[in-house]
N, C-alpha and C positions, 0 to 999 in steps of 0.2 A: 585773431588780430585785435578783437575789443581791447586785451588786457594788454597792448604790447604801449610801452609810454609811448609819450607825443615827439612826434620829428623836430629836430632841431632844424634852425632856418637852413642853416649848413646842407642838412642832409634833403632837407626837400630840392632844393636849389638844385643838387646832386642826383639825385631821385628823377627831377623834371628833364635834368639834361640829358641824364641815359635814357628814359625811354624817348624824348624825341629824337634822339642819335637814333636810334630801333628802329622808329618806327619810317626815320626815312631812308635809311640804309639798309635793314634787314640784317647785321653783322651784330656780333655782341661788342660791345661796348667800352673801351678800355679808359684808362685815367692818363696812357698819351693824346688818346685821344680829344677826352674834357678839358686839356691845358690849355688848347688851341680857343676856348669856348669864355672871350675876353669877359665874361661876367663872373666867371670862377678864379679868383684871385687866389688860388690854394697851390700848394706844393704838390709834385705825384704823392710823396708818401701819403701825403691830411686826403687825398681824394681816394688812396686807395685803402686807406682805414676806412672811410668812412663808410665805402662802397662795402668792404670787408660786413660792415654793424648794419647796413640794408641787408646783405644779404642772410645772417643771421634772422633778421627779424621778419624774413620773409617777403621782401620786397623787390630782390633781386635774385637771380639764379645763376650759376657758371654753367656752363654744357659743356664744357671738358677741362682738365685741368691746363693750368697756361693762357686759357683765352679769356675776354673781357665777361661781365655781366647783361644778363637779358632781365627784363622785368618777368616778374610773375604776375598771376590772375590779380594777386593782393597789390601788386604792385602799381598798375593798371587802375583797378579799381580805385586807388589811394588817388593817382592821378586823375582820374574824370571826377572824382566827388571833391576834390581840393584844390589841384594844382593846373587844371586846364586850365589858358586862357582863351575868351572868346574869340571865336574869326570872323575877323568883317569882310563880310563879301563886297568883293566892288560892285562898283552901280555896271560894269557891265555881265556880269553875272547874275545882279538879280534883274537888271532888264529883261532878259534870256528867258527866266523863270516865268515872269508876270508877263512875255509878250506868247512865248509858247502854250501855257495855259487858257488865256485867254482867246486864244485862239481856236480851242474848243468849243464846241456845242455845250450847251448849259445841259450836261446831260452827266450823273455824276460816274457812271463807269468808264465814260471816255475821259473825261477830264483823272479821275484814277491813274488809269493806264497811262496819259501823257506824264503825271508826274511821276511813275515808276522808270516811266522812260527815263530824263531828266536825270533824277535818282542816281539810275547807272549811269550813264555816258559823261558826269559831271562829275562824278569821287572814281570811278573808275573800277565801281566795285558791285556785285551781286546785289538787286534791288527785288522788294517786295511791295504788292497793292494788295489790302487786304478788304473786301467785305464781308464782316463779321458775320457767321452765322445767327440766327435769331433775330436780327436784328427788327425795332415795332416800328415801324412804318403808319403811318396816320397820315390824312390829309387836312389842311389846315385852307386852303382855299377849293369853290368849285366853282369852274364857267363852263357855261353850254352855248356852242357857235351853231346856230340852225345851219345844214349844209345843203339839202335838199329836199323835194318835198316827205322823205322820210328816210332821213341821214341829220344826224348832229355828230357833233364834234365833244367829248366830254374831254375838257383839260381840271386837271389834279396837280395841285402843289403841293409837295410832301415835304414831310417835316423834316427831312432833310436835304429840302433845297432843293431838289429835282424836279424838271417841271415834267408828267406824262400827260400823255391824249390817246384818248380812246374811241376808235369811231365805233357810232351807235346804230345799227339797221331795225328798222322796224318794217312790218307789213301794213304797217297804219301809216297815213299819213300825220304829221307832226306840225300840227300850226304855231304861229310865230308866240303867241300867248302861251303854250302848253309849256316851251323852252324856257320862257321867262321863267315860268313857274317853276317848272324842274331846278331849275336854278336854285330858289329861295328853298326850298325844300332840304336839298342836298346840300347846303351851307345849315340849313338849322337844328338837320339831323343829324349829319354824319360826319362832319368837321370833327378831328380828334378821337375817332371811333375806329379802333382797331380792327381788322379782318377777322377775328375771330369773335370777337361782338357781336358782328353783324346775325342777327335772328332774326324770328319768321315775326313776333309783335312790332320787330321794329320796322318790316317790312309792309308789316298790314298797316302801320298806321303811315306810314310815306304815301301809300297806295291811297287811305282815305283822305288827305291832305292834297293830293295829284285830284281827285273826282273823278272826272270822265274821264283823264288822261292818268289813269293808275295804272294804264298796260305799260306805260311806259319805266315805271321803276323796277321790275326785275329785271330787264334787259341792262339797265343801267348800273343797277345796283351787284350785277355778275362780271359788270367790268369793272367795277372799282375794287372789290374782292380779287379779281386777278391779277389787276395793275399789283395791290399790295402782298399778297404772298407770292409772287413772284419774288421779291429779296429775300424769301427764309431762306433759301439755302446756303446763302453767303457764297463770294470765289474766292481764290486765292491764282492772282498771277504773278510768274516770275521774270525778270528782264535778267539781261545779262551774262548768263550761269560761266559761261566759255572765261568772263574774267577770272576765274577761282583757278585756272588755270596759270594765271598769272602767277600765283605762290606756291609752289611746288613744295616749300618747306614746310606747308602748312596743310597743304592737301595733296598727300601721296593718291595712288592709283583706286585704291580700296575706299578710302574713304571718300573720296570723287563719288565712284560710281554708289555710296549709298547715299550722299546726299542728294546725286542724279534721282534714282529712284524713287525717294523724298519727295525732292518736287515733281515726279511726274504722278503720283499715287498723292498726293495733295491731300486728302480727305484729312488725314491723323493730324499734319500742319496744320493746315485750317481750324482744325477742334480745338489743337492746344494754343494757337495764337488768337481765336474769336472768344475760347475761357479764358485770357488772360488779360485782354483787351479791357473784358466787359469787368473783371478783377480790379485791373488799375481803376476804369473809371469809377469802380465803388469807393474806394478809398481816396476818393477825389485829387488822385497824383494825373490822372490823364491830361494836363495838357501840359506836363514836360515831357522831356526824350524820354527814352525810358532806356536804359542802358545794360543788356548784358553781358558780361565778361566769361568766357570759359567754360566753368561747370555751372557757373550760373546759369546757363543755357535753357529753354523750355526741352529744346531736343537734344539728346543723349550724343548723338551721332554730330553733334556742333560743338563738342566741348572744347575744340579748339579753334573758337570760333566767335565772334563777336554779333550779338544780334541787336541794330539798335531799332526804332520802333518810337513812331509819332503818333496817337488817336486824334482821328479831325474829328469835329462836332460842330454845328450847326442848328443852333437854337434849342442845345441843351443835348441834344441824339448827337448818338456816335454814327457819320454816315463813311465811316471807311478807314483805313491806318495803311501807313504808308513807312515802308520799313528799309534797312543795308543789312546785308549779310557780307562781313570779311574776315579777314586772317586779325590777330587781337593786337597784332603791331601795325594796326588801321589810326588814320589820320584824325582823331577825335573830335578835336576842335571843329576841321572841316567840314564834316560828317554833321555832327549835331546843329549846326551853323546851315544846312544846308535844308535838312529835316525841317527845321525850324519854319526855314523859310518858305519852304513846298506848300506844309500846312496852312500857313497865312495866304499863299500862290491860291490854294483849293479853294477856301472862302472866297477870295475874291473873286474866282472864275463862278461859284455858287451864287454872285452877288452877294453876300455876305462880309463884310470887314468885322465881323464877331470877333469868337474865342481863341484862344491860342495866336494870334498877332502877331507876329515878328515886327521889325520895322522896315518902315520901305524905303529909307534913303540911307547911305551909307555915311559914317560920320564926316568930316570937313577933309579930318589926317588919311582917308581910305585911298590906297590905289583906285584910279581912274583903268 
């Protein structure tokens, strides 16, 4: 498609109104139909040449002889990278967003899962939460809550905005001094110190920093090690799936049941959506949509299939991606407009108004 010339305004114009005709009707496309479409001031014949020279160049497709035009992958494509226009969510949609979220525990797999909920029930289409395998995990703050005479409380804030607590049992009892100290200790050592860091010098010298109360850091220091590689393994859940049944033209029987399988066998998903995740954000594209069409696809078995895909991050880490799976005659605008906002939704339910932002009020012109 690189070498094909540049669309004339004519045919984009042309281009945008079939595939929005597609994709809200699911019918191909005809130039009776575009006349009706008060912004196309053209003749049948000028729209049906024109349509004729898209589909030449690969923009459009017939499915049978006689019947209108469908977009193709390129054509599609042409449209999310050029011709979509923004959609503004009304303010009671994104209320919906920011009141359901927030509504979570400051806990980031539950606030995930609300916004895959979300996700689906609001495009009306296959949603994904993903957290990424591998992902490094460090804790950037530590407090210790004395609980009883030998119980504390070990709270961890991780660098991606999740708050965990760890209760700590000892057979010693634990004075109100030793906690403080714990405290200072595990802020000056181990702030920023990844789980697999953690070794036996760095443990001797906390231990001789603690004194008399050195029994107290491996019991501590084996729950902060667990707290953090607890995330290597990444999840990946799916909301929805029963929608895909909604398009029958798009997912016959066979190919249903191997994407069923798909998501229930996760692992392969997960590997090629956590390598591609962590892909994007090399190339420092992750905090737009990420959009793919067709065979563009990661998975084989989606190639007629749209996968779009949002990475949230929080003070730099990626702490999760939030994704649509649909038929590629999917509602784009709405969709990435939506994505958009979830992302910004996560941060704020994180406490965070950081990276990737959307906006939180809808312009003056927006439906109410």
């Amino acid at each position: 498609m690189a070498h094909e010339p540049e669309l004339t305004e004519r045919k984009k114009m042309i281009l945008k109104a079939v595939i929005e005709a597609h994709i809200a009707l699911g019918e191909p496309v005809g130039s009776k139909f575009l006349m009706q479409n008060k912004q196309i001031a053209y003749s049948s014949a000028t729209i049906r040449n024109e349509m004729a020279e898209l589909e030449d160049m690969g923009y459009l497709e017939q499915p049978h002889t006689s019947a209108g035009r469908i977009p193709t992958e390129d054509g599609y494509r042409f449209y999310v990278d050029s011709l979509i226009e923004k959609y503004n969510m009304t303010s009671r949609e994104i209320t919906e967003l920011k009141t359901a979220l927030r509504a979570r525990q400051s806990e980031l797999d539950t606030i995930l899962d609300e916004a895959m909920r979300l996700a689906s029930s609001m495009t009306n289409y296959t949603a994904l939460a993903i957290r990424p395998r591998d992902v490094r995990n460090i804790v950037t703050r530590f407090e210790v809550i004395p609980m009883a005479e030998n119980k504390l409380v070990l709270v961890m804030i991780l660098s991606s905005g999740v708050v965990k607590s760890k209760y700590i049992l000892c057979e010693t009892p634990i004075p109100p001094e030793a906690a403080s100290r714990l405290s200072d200790v595990l802020n000056e050592s181990l702030v920023s110190v990844a789980a697999e860091e953690m070794n036996l010098p760095l443990l001797m010298d906390m231990e001789r920093r603690m004194g008399v109360y050195g029994y107290l850091v491996n019991p501590v220091v084996k729950g902060v090690y667990e707290t953090l590689t607890s995330f290597d393994g990444g999840e990946l859940k799916v909301d929805g799936v029963n929608r895909l049944l909604a398009y029958p033209d798009t997912y016959d029987r066979d190919r249903l049941q191997e994407i069923l399988a798909l998501f229930e066998q996760k692992d392969d998903l997960l590997r090629m959506l956590s390598d591609e995740t962590r892909s994007v954000a090399d190339t420092g594209d992750d905090n737009k949509v990420q959009v793919y069409i067709g065979h563009e696809n990661l998975v084989k078995i989606m190639d007629n299939s749209t996968l779009i895909l949002k990475t949230v991050k929080n003070g730099g880490h990626i702490v999760g991606t939030i994704g649509i799976i649909g038929p590629t005659r999917m509602d784009y605008s709405r969709v990435i407009s939506m994505i958009d906002h979830l992302s910004a939704g996560i941060l704020d339910a994180l406490g965070s108004g950081g990276e990737g932002r959307a906006g939180d009020a809808p312009p003056d012109n927006q439906e109410e």
